[in-house]
Legacy VTK file of the C-alpha trace (Angstrom):
# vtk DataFile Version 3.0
C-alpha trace
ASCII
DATASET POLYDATA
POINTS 209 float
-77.366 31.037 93.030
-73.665 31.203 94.678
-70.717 31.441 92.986
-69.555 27.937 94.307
-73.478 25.847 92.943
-72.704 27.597 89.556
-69.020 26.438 89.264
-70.103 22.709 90.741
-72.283 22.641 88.024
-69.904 23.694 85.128
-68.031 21.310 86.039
-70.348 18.312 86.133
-71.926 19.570 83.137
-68.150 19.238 81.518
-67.362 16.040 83.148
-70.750 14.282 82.186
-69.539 15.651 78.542
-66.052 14.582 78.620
-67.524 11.039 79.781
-70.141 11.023 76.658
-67.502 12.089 74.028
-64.801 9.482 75.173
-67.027 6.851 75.318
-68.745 7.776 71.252
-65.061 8.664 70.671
-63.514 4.674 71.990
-66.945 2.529 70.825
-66.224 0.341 68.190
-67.944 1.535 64.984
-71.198 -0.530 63.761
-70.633 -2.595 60.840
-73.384 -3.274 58.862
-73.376 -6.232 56.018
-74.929 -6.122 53.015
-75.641 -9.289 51.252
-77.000 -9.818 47.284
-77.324 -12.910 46.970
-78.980 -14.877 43.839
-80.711 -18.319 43.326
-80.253 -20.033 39.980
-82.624 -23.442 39.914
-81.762 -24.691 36.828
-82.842 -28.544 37.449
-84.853 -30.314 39.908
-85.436 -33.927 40.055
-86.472 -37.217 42.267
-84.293 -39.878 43.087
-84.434 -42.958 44.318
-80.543 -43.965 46.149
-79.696 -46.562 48.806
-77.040 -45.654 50.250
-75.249 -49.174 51.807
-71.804 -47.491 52.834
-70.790 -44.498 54.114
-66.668 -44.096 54.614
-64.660 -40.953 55.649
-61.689 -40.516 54.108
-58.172 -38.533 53.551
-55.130 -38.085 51.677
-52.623 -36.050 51.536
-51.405 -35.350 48.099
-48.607 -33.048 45.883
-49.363 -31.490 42.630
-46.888 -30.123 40.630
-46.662 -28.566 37.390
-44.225 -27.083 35.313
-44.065 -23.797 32.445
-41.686 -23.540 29.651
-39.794 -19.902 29.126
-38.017 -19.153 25.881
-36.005 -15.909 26.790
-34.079 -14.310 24.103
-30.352 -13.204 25.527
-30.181 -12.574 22.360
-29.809 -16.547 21.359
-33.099 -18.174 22.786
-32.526 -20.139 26.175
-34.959 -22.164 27.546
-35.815 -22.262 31.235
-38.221 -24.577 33.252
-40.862 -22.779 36.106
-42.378 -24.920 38.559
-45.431 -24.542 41.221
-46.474 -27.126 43.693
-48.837 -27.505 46.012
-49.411 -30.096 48.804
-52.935 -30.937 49.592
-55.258 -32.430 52.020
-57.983 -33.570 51.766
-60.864 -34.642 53.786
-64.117 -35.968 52.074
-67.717 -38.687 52.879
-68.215 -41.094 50.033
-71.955 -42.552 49.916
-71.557 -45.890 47.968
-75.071 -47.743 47.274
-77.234 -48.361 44.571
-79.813 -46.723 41.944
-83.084 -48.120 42.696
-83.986 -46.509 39.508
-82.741 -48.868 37.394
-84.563 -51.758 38.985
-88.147 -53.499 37.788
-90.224 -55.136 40.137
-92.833 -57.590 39.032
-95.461 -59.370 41.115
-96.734 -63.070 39.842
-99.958 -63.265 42.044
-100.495 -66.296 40.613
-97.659 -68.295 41.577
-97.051 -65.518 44.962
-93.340 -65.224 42.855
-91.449 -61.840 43.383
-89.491 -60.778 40.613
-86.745 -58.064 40.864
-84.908 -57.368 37.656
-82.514 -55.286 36.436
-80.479 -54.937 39.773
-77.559 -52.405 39.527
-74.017 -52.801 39.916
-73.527 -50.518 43.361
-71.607 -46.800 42.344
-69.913 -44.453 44.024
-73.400 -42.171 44.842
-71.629 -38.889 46.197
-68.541 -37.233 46.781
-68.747 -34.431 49.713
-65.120 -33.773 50.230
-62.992 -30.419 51.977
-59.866 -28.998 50.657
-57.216 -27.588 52.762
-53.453 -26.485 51.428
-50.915 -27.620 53.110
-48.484 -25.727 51.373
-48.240 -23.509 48.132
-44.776 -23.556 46.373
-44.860 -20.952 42.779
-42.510 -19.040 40.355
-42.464 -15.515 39.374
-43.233 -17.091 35.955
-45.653 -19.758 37.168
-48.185 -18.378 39.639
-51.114 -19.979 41.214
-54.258 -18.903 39.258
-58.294 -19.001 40.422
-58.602 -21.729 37.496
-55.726 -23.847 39.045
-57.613 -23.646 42.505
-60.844 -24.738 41.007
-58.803 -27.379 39.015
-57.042 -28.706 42.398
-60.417 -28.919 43.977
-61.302 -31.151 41.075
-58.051 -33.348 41.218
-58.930 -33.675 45.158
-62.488 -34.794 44.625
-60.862 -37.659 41.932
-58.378 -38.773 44.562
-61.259 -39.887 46.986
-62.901 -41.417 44.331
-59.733 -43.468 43.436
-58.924 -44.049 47.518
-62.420 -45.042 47.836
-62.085 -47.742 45.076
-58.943 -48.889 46.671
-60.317 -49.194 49.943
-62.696 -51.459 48.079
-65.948 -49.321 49.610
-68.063 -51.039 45.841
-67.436 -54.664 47.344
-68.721 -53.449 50.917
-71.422 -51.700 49.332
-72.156 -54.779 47.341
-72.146 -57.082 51.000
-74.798 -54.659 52.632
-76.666 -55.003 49.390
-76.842 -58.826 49.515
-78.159 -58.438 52.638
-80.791 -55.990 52.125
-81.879 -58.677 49.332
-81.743 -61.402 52.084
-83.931 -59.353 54.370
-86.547 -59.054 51.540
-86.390 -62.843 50.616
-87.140 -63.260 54.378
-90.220 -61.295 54.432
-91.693 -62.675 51.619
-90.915 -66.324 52.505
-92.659 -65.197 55.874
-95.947 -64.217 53.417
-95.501 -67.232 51.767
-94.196 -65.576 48.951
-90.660 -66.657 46.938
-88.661 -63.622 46.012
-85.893 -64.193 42.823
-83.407 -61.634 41.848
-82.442 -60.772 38.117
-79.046 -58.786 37.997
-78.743 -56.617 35.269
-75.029 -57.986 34.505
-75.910 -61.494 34.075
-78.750 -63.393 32.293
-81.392 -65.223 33.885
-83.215 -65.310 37.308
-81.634 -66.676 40.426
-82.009 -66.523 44.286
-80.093 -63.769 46.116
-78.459 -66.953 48.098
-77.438 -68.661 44.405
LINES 1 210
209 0 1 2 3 4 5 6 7 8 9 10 11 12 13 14 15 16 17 18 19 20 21 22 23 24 25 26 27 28 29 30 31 32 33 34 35 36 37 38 39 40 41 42 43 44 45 46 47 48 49 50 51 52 53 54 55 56 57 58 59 60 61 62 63 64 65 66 67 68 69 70 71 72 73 74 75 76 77 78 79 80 81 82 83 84 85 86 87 88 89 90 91 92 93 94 95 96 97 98 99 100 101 102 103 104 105 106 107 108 109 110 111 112 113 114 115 116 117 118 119 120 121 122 123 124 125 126 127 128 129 130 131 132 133 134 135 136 137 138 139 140 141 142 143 144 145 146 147 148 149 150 151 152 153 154 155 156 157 158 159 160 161 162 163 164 165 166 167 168 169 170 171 172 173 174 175 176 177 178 179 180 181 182 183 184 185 186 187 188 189 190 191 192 193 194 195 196 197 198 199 200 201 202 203 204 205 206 207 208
């Protein structure tokens, strides 16, 4: 083998090298993930909700609390450290009822439908996202993991109130009236009479009384 075959080859041996270390060298490392991640069932239950509104809401909110400091120069002086924080918050409110509650009785007899115990409508759930707008603290009055979980509770009680406000039970309580209608109507069309019992008033009356 010539001088000249052995030296090509040295060198594409040391370019082909080169080109293998730079690219090991410039290749973004593998990251691997490692998840533990445990399940806690601690109840499990059937329900029975109808849902008769559904409203998305938000509000944009400030929180702001203050800390008393006693500082000793040497005659005590008192001095006032406030945090703030501005909050949205974005959130879907279920309203409906808890079919639960209610009893239904047949009279074959008579072909008389009897629904008792009907439910004032409730807020069902609260599904709701928190973003901060902004985060205002002292040296002396810092933001804390129980103030965050705190705020997250104050934000899920604002849609609550906003969604009492915005009058969602009285909507919910419309869409219910007419589910009731739409039942009436069927069993009128059976040739049956359907009569609803509230559970906040006495006696047996017609969804229409």
């Amino acid at each position: 083998m010539s001088n000249k075959l052995i030296n090509v080859t040295v060198l594409l041996g040391v370019f082909l090298f080169g080109t293998w270390a730079a690219k090991m060298y410039y290749q973004e490392p593998e990251i691997t993930t490692e998840t533990d991640a445990t399940v806690l069932i601690q109840n499990i239950k059937d329900v029975c909700k109808l849902v008769t509104v559904e409203a998305e809401l938000q509000e944009i909110y400030d929180e702001k609390s203050n800390r008393n400091v006693t500082v000793y120069l040497p005659l005590p002086t008192n001095f006032t450290f406030s945090k703030k924080a501005s909050i949205e918050v974005f959130g879907k409110v279920l309203v409906g009822y808890d079919l639960e509650k209610i009893t239904i009785d047949v009279d074959s007899a008579n072909k008389i439908l009897y629904i008792r115990d009907l439910p004032n409508p409730e807020i069902i759930s609260i599904e709701h996202d928190v973003k901060y707008r902004s985060l205002d603290e002292s040296f002396f009055n810092e933001f804390t993991p129980k103030d965050f979980t705190q705020l997250n509770k104050s934000a899920k009680a604002v849609l609550k109130q906003k969604a009492i406000e915005e009058k969602l039970l009285d909507r919910a309580e419309e869409q219910g009236n007419e589910v009731l209608r739409v039942i009436e109507f069927m069993a009128n069309g059976f040739g049956w009479e359907a009569k609803i019992q509230p559970l906040s008033q006495e006696g047996i009356r017609s969804i229409d009384d």
